[in-house]
N, C-alpha and C positions, 0 to 999 in steps of 0.2 A: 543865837549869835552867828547865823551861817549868809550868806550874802547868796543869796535868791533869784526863783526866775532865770534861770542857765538853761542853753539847749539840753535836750535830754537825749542821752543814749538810750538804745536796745526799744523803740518805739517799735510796736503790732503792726504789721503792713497795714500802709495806708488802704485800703478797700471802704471806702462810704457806706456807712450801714444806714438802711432807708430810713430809718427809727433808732436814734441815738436813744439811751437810758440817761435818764436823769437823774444823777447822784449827788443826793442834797446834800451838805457837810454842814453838821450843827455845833458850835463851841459857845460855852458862855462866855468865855472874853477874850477881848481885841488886843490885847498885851499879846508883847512880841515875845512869849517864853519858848521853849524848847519842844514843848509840843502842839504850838501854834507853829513855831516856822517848820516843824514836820509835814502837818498838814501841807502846809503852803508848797513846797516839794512836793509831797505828793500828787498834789493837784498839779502840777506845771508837769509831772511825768505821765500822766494819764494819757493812753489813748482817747485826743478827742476825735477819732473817726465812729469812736464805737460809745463814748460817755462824753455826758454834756454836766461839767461840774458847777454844783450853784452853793450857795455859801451862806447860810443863816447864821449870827449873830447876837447874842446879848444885852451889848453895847457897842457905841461906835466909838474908833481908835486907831492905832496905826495897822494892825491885821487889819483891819477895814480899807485902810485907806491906800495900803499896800497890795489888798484885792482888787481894787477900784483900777489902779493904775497900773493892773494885769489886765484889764479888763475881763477878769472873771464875775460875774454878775452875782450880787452882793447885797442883803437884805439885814437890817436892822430893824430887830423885835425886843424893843428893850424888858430888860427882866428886872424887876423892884431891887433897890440899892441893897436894903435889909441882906435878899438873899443871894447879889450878885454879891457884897462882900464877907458873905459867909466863907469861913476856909476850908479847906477843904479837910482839916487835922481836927474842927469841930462839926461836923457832919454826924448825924447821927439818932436815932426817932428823939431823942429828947428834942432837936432844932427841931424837927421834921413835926414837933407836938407845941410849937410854937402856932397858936392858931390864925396869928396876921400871916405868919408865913407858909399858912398850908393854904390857904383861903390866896394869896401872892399866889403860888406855883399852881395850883390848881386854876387859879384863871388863866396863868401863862400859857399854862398845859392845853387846854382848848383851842385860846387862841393860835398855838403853834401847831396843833395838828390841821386847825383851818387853812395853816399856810402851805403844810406840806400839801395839802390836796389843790391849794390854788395853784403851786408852782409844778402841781404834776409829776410829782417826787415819783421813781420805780424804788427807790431804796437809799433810805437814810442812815447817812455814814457821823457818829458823834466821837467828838474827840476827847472830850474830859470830864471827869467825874461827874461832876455837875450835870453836864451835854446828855452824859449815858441815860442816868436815870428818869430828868424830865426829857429826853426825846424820844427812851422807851416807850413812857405811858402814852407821850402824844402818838407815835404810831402804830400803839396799839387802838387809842382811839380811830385814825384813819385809816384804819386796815392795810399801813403801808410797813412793808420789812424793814428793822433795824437792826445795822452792825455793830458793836463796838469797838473801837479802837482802845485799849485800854494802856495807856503809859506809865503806869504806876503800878509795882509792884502791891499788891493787895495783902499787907503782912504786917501784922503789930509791933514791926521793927522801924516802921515807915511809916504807916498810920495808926491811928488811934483803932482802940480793939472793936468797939463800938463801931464804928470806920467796917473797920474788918468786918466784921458779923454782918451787916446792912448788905456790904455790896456783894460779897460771897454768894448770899440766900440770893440775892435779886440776881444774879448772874446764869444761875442756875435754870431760872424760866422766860425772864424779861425780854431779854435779846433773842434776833431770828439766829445769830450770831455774834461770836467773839475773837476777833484779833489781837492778841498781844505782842509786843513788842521783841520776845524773848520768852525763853524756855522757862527762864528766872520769872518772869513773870507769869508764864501759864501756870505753874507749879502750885503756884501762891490763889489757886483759883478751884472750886471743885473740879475734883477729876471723875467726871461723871461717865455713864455707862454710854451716854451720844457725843461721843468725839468728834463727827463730822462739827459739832456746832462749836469748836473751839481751832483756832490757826494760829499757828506763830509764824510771823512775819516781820523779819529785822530790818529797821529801820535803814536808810542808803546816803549817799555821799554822789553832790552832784557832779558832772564831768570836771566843771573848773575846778576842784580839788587836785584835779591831776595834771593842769594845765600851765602852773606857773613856776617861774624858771628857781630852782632851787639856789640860795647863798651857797657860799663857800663853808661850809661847818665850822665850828671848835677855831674860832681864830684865836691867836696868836694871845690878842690883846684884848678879845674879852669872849666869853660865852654866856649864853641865854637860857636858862629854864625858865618855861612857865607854866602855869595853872590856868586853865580857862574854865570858866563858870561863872553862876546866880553865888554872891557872897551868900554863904550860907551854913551853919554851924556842921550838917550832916556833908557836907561839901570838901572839908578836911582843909582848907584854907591855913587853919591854925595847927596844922602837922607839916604845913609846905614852908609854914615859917620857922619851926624847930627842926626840921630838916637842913631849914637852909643856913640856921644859928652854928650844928653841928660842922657844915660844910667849908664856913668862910674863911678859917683859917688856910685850907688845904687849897681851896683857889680863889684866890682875893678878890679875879676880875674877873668871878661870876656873878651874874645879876637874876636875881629868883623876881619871877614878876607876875604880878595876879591880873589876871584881864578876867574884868566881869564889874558888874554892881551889884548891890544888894535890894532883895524886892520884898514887898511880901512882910514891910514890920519886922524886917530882919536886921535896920539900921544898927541895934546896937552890938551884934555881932561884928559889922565891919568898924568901929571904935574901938575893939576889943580886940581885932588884930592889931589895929595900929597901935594901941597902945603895948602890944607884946611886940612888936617893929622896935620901938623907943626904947622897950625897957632891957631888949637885947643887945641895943647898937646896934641895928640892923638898919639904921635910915639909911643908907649908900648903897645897901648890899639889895633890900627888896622895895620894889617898886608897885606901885601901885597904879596900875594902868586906864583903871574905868572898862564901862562897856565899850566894846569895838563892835560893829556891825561887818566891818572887811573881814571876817577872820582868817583865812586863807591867805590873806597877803598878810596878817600876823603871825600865820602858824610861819609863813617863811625869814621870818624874821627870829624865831628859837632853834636853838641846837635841839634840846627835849623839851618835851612836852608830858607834863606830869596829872595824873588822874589821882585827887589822894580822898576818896567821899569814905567816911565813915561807916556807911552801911551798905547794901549791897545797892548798883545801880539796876533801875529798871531794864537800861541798855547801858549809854555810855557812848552818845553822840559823838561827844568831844575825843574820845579814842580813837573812832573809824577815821573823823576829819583829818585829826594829828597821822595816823597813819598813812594816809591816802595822801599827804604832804611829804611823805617818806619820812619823818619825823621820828627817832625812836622814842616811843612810849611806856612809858612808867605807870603803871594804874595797879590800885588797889582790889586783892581778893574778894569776891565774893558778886551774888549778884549776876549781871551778864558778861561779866570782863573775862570771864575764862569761855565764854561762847566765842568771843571775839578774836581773843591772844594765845599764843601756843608762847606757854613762858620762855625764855630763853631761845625763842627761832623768830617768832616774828613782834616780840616787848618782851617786855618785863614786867612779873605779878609779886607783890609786894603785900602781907595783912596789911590789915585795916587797923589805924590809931597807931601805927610804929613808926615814929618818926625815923627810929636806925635804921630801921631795917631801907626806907625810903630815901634817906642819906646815902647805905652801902650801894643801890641798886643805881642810884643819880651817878654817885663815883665811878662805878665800873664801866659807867659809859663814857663818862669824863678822861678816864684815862685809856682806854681802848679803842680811839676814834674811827679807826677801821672796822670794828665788830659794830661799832652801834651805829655807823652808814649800813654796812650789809642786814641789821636787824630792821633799819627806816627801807629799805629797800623791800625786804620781805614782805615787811606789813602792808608798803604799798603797794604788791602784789597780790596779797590776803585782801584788800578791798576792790582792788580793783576786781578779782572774780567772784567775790562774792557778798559785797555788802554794796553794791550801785544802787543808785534809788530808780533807775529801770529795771533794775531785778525788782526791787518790791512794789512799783508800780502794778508789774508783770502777775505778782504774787496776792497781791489785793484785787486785782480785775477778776481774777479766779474764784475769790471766795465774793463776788458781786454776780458771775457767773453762776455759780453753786446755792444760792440764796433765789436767785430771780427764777432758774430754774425749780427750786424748790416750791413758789407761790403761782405755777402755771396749773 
């Protein structure tokens, strides 16, 4: 939900390298989720004096169609429906002993190492669970290095245990390397005796985040909380609305507002907030806004900006953005949010499933409007030094550096 393709700060001196590297980005789908539009950043923040990024595919869709009119050069390899809508929460050798679909992935697998050697790949970077596993094998087939980006904490709190065991083992030998998104998420990974072969690399916030003229806060005649995310049960959607049940008496003309949709066969979760919207009397008070692709011009549009996900987040995208808008932020323990937030200086950390305690934390800012400007101020000084996505452009080119010098 981030608005793309922005100049990019902290670029490598331009110096022409005679032989640019070719870093192939593999994902199995073209859906515009949270760790497709990462990729997409990351790619627009790369040194192209030193890396030439190319983009293999699944299926085609709007990440496709939104590479295209980057003109980032863009290949579609489609991969059988059976296993492109496999989820990722049933994943597991029972699928993987599914014989259409090992006899599927195995011809995939071929044909996509074929491609990595026709486009010349120096090192293939995959972005989702899916990407990791069939782009390992393929490049172990073409003798080409593969990294993983990996955005999912790997933890039977998140995914299924089955889940867990599969990619943990393969993690361990498959990749030339492993990037995670967070400490939260390395943890949740063997901690093997070769550390070199594991990074943490936190995801970044593009300049426009810092660029657009701030409202007036906390006005008079009404103020704004919102939730931005995938409608989604582990998402905490349905704590942002007992939150805001608790709240309404005490400010009548605050409006709690969910920006997002719901993906993923997760329809009947968002029915099931609205009908707890109805059955609270909450129709005036929460709004239900849909997907935004602006979001940066919506973050300017909330007083706070609330993070309420039930389990621990991998990172926590929507924190840094809301940050880097000087937004004071509200997010829930656990996860990467305390990598992010220093409680009480630059947000507020709140557990996880407490709808009071996410009420008390909303209030204190509601009524203290001066403390929670100087907390949106703090925070968008915490991104600004340290969570740019030319900082982790800068931080990934490194471990592409470390990897290629590795197979010389």
């Amino acid at each position: 939900m981030t608005k793309l393709a922005v100049p990019i700060e902290n670029k490598a001196p331009a110096t022409q390298s005679l032989s640019r590297r070719r870093v192939v980005f593999f994902d199995h789908t073209s859906v515009m989720s949270g760790g497709e539009i990462a990729m997409l950043n990351l790619i627009h923040a790369l040194d192209t004096t030193q890396y030439e990024p190319v983009v293999i595919l699944c299926a085609d869709g709007p990440l496709a169609d939104r590479l295209r009119s980057d003109s980032i050069e863009t290949h579609i390899l489609n991969l059988s429906t059976d296993v492109l809508k496999t989820r990722k929460d049933t994943l597991g050798l029972s699928t993987l002993g599914q014989f259409s679909k090992v006899v599927s992935v195995a011809r995939y697998t071929l044909q996509l190492a074929a491609l990595f050697k026709k486009l010349g790949a120096d090192v293939v970077h995959t972005n989702s669970l899916k990407a990791d596993i069939i782009g390992a094998l393929a490049g172990r087939i073409s003798k080409i290095p593969v990294i993983w980006h990996v955005r999912d904490r790997i933890d039977v709190d998140y995914l299924p245990k089955k889940v867990v065991k599969l990619f943990r083992w393969l993690s361990a030998f498959l990749p030339d390397h492993v990037i995670t998104i967070s400490q939260a998420t390395r943890i949740t990974l063997p901690q093997t005796t070769d550390a070199d072969r594991f990074s943490v690399v936190h995801d970044g916030v593009s300049p426009i985040a810092f660029t657009n003229i701030q409202r007036n806060w906390f006005s008079q005649d009404s103020v704004h909380i919102g939730i931005i995310g995938r409608i989604s049960p582990w998402k905490g959607q349905h704590v942002f609305i007992e939150a805001a049940s608790q709240l309404r008496s005490r400010f009548p003309n605050a409006s709690f507002e969910i920006i997002g949709s719901s993906m993923f066969e997760e329809h009947s979760y968002e029915q099931e907030l609205r009908d707890l919207v109805t059955k609270n009397n909450l129709v005036d008070t929460v709004k239900f806004l849909g997907y935004r692709s602006d979001i940066f011009d919506v973050l300017q549009d909330l007083d706070v900006v609330v993070h309420a996900s039930t389990i621990g987040e991998p990172f926590g995208q929507v924190i840094i953005e809301g940050m880097a808008a000087g937004k004071p932020v509200v997010a829930t323990d656990g996860g990467a949010a305390p990598e992010i937030i220093e409680n009480g200086v630059d947000g507020l950390i709140v557990p996880p499933k407490d709808a009071t305690r996410l009420a008390q934390a909303i209030e204190s800012l509601l009524i203290a409007p001066n403390d929670a400007r100087n907390i949106g101020a703090r925070g968008q000084q915490k991104v600004r030094n340290c969570f740019s996505i030319g900082n982790t452009a800068r931080n990934v080119e490194s471990v592409y550096e470390r990897v290629l010098s590795a197979k010389k």
